[in-house]
C-alpha positions as CSV (number, residue, x, y, z in Angstrom):
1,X,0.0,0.0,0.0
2,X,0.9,3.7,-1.0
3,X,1.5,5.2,2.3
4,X,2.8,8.4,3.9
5,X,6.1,8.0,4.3
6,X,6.1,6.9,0.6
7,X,4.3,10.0,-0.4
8,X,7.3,12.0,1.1
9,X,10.1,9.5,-0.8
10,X,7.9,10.2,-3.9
11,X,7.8,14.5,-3.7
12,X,11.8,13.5,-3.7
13,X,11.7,11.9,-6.6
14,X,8.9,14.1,-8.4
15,X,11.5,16.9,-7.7
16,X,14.2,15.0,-9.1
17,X,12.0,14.3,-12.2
18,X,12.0,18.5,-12.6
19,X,15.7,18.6,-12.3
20,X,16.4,16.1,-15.2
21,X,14.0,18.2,-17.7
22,X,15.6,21.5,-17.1
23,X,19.4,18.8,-17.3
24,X,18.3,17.9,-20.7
25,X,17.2,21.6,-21.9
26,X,20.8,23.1,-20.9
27,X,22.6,20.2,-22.7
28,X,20.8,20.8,-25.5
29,X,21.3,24.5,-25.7
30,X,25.0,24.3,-24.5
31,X,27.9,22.2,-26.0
32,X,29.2,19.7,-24.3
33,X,32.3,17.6,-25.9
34,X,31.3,14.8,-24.0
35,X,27.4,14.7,-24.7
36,X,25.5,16.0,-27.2
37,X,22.1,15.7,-28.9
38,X,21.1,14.2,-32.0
39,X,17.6,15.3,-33.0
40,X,16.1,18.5,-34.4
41,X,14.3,21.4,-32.5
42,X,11.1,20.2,-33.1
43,X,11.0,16.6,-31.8
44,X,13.2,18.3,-28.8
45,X,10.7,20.5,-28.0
46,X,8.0,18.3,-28.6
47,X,10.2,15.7,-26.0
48,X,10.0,18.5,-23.5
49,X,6.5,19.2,-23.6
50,X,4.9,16.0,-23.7
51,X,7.4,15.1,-20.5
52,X,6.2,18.4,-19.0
53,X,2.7,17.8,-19.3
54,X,2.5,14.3,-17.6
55,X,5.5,15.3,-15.2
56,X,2.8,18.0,-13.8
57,X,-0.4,15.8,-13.8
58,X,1.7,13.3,-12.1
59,X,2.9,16.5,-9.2
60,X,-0.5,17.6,-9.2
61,X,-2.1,14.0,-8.2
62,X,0.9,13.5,-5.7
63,X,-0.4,17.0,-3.9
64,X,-4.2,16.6,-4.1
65,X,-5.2,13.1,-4.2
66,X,-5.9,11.2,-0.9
67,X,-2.5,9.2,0.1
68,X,-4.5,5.7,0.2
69,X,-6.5,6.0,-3.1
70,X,-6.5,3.7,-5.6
71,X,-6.3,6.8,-8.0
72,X,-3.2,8.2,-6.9
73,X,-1.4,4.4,-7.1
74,X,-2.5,4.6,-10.7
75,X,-1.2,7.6,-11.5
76,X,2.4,6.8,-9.9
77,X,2.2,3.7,-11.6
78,X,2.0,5.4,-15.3
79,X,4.2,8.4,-14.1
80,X,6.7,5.9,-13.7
81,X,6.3,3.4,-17.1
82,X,6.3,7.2,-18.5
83,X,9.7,7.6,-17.2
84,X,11.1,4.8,-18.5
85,X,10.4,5.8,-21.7
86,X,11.6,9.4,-21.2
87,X,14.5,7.9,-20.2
88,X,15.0,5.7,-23.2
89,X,14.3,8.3,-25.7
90,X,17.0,10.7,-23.8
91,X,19.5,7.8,-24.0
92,X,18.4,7.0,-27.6
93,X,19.0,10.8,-29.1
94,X,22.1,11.2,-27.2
95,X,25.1,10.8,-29.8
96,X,27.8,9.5,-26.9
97,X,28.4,6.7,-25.1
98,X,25.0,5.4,-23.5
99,X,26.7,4.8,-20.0
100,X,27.0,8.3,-19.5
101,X,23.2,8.4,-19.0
102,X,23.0,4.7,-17.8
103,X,22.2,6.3,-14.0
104,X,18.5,7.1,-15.2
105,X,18.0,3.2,-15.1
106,X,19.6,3.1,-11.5
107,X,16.7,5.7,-10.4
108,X,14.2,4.3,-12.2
109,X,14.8,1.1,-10.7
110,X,14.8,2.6,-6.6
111,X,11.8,4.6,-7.4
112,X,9.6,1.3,-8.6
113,X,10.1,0.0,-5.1
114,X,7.8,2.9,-4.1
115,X,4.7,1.4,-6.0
116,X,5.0,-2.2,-7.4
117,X,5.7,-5.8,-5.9
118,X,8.6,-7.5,-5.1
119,X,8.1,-9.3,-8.8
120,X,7.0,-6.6,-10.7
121,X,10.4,-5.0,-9.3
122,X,12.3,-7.9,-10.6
123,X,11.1,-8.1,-13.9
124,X,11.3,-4.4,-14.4
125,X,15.3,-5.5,-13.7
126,X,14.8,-7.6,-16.8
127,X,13.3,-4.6,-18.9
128,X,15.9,-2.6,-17.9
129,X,18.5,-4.9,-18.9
130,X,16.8,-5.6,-22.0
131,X,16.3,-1.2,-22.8
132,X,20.0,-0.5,-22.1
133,X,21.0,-3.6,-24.0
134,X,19.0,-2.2,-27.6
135,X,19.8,1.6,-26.8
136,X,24.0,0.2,-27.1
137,X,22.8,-1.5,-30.0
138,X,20.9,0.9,-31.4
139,X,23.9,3.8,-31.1
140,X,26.9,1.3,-31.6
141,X,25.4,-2.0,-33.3
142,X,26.4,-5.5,-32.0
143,X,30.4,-5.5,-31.5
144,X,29.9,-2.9,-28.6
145,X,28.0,-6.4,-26.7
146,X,31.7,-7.5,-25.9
147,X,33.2,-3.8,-24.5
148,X,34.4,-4.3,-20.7
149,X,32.1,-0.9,-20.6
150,X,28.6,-2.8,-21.5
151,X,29.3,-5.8,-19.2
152,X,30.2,-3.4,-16.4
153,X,27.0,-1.5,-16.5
154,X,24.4,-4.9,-17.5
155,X,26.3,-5.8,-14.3
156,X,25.2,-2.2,-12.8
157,X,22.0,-2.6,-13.6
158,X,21.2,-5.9,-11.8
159,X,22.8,-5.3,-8.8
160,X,20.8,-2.0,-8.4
161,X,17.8,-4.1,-10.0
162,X,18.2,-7.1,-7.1
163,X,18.6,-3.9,-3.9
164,X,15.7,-2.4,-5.6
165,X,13.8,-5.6,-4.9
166,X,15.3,-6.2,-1.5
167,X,13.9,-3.0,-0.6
168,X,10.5,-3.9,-1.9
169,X,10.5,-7.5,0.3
170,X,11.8,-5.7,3.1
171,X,8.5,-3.3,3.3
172,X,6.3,-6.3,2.3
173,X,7.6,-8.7,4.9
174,X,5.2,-9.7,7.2
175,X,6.1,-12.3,8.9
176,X,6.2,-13.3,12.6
177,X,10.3,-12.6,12.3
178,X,9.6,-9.1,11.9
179,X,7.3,-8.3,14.4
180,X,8.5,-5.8,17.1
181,X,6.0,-6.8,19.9
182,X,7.2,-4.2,22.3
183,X,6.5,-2.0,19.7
184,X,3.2,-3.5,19.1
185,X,2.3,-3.4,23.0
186,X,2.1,0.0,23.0
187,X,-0.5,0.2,19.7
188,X,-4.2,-0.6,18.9
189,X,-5.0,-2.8,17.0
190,X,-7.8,-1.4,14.9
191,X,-6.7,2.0,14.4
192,X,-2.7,1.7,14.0
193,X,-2.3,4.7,16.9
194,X,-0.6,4.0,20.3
195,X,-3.2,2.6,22.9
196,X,-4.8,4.0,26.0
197,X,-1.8,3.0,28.7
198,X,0.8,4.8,26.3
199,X,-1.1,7.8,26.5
200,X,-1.8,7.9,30.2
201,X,2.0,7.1,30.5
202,X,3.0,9.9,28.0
203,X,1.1,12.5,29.5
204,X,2.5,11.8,33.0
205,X,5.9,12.3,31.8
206,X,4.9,15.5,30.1
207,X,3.1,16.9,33.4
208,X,5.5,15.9,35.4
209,X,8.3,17.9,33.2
210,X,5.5,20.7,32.8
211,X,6.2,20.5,29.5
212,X,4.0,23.2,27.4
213,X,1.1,21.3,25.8
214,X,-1.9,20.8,24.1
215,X,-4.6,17.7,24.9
216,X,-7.8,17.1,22.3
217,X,-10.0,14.7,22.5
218,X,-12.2,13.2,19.5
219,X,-15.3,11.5,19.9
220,X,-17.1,10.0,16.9
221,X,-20.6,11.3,16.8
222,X,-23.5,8.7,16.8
223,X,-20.9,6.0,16.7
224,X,-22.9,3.0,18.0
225,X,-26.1,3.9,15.8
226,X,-23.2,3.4,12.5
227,X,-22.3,-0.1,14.3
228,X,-25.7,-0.8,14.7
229,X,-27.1,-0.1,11.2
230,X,-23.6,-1.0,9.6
231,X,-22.1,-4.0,11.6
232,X,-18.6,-3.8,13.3
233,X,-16.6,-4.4,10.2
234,X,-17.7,-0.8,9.0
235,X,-17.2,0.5,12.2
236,X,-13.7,-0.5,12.5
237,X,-13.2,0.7,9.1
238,X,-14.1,4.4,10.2
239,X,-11.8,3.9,13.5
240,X,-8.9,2.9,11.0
241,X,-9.2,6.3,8.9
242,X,-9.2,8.4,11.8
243,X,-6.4,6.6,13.2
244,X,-5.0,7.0,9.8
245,X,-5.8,10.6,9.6
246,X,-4.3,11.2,12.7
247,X,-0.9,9.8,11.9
248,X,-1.0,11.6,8.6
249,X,-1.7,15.1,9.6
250,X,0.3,14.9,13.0
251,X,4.0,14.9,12.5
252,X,6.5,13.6,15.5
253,X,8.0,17.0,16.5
254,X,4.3,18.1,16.6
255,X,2.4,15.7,18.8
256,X,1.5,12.3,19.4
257,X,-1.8,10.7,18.8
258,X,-3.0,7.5,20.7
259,X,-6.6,5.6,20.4
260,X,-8.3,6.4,23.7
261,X,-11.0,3.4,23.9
262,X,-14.3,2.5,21.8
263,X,-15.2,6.1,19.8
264,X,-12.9,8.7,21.5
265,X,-9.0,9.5,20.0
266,X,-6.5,11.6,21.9
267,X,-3.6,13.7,21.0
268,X,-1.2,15.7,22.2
269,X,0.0,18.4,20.8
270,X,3.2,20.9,21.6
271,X,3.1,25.0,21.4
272,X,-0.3,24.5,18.9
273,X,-1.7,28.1,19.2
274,X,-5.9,28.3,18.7
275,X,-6.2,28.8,15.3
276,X,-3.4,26.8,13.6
277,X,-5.5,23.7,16.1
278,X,-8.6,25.2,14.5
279,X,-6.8,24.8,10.9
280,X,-5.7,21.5,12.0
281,X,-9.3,20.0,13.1
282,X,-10.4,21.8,9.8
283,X,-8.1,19.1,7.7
284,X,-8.6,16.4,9.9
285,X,-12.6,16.9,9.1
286,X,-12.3,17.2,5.2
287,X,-9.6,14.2,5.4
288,X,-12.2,12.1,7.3
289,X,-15.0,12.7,4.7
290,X,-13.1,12.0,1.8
291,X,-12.3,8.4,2.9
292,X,-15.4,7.8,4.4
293,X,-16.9,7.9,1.3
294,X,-14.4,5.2,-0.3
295,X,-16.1,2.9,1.6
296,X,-19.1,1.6,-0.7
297,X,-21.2,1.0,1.8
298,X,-21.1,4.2,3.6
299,X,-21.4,6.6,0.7
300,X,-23.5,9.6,1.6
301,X,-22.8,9.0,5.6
302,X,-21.8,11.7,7.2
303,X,-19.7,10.6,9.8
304,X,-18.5,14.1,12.1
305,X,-16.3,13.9,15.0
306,X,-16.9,16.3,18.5
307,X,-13.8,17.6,19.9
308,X,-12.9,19.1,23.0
309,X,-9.7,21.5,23.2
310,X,-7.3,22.0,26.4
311,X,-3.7,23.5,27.6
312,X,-2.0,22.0,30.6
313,X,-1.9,25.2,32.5
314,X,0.2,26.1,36.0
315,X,-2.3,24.1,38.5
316,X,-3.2,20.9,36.6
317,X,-2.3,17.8,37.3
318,X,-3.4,15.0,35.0
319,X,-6.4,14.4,35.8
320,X,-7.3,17.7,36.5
321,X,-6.3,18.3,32.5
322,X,-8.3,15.4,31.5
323,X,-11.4,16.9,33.2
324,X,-11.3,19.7,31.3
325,X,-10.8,18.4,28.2
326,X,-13.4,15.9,29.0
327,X,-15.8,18.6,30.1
328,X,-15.5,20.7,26.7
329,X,-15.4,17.3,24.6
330,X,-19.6,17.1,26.6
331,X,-20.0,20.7,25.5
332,X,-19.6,20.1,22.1
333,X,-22.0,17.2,22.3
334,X,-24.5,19.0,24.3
335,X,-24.2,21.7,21.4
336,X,-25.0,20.1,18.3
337,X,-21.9,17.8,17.7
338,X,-19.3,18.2,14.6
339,X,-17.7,21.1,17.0
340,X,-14.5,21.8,18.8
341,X,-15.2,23.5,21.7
342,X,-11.7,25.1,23.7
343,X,-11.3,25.8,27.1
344,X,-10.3,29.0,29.3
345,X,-6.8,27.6,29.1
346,X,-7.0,29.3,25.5
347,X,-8.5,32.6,26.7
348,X,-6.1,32.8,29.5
349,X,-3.1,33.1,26.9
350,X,-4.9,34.8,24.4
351,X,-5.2,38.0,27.4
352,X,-1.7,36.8,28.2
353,X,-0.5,37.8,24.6
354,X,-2.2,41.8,24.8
């Protein structure tokens, strides 16, 4: 699966993508004795564009399209089968030695690890064998098969082919030998988050270090009545996007976010002023509809989430914090629901600031 620490490998490599089209546009308006180009303006130009055009469909998608889709899998997929065949048609007009450019391969190969299976990966080693192999044959013709050069970069290319899908089995594997169970101690199950113990012991050690913080709480509205009409199954399904949602949207430096029991998530949150929280909740909302309504059976469900908004101020303790946050999580249910209510913590350093 397309996840989000793929998402931030890909952005690398959608970058990179820009920096070999404006590469090939400065070799071919400057000399270079070692590379050149072999094809008139035109076809260049018409290269360029064509490369442009699905190099910013492909950027765009990345940006906008919901990190688990199914659409946004499909368009990395043909961005990269697009590349490959930019990069062959660079390699083919070039009039030098194809090695020069034989590096393309080497990150064409690393970037399908991104998207594609451990034997997709492999057989895209055979393809790109099989490319380099005619583009040699194509600019030299059959004697350059038995240069120490060709052999050297064949061998190149399936070492980098066979790490490519080591990488790709490594972030497959599954199996019992990979399991961290300490690690998986301290997470739920259902929603992927850390657990209700981790939290409680988390916020200790942050209270205790009066550390400067931030605690929401999420409850799902009208929960039970979607378990009752939907089944468990579906249920799950909506804890496992917000849990997703939450470990999207909430980066390490920024927070932690832990599944606090049945309905009800909890984060904590470091030197989050009022309205860049309210901006936060505002994604977290729009993120949470959008995947919702993957799910078949809960199209046109509008599943909301209550929040209720605290700061660990001079007094608290923990639990006094939690009743707080507790007590505005109630307000916002009492209120009409798909709220965030905040407390007097906020309006306390909002007076502070004047």
């Amino acid at each position: 699966m397309f996840n989000k620490k793929d998402e931030h490998i890909e952005h690398v490599f959608a970058f990179a993508r820009w920096l070999i089209i404006v590469g090939l546009i400065i070799i071919y308006m400057m000399t270079f004795d070692e590379i050149s180009l072999i094809v008139n303006g035109t076809i260049f130009w018409s290269i360029v564009g064509v490369v442009t055009a699905y190099s910013f469909i492909t950027h765009v998608s990345l940006k906008w399209l919901p990190t688990y889709s199914k659409a946004k899998r499909i368009m990395m997929q043909v961005g990269l089968s697009l590349d490959l065949l930019f990069y062959l048609t660079i390699m083919l007009i070039t009039a030098s030695e194809p090695h020069l450019l034989s590096p393309l391969l080497f990150i064409w190969l690393l970037h399908i690890t991104l998207i594609w299976t451990v034997k997709v990966s492999m057989a895209m080693t055979v393809v790109a064998m099989a490319a380099y192999a005619y583009v040699v044959f194509d600019s030299q013709g059959l004697n350059a098969f038995s240069t120490l050069s060709f052999l050297v970069q064949m061998i190149f290319i399936f070492l980098i082919g066979m790490l490519a899908s080591s990488m790709t089995i490594r972030k497959e594997a599954g199996s019992i030998d990979h399991i961290d169970y300490k690690e998986e101690a301290m997470k739920d199950y259902v929603s992927g988050l850390y657990n209700h113990r981790t939290f409680q012991n988390t916020l200790m050690k942050f209270v205790q270090q009066r550390k400067p913080l931030t605690v929401i709480k999420l409850n799902i509205d009208h929960f039970q009545s979607l378990n009752d009409r939907y089944g468990y199954e579906w249920g799950d399904r909506v804890l496992a996007i917000i849990g997703s949602t939450l470990d999207f949207w909430i980066e390490p430096q920024d927070g932690y976010s832990f599944r606090y029991n049945g309905d009800e998530f909890i984060i904590i949150l470091f030197n989050q002023n009022r309205s860049h929280i309210e901006q936060q909740i505002e994604k977290w909302n729009n993120y949470i509809h959008e995947h919702v309504q993957m799910l078949e059976p809960l199209k046109g469900e509008q599943v909301t989430v209550s929040y209720g908004v605290a700061t660990l101020m001079e007094r608290d303790d923990r639990n006094e914090l939690l009743r707080r946050v507790d007590r505005c999580v109630q307000q916002a249910k009492a209120t009409g629901r798909h709220r965030a209510v905040f407390d007097e913590s906020f309006q306390l350093e909002t007076n502070k600031g004047r």
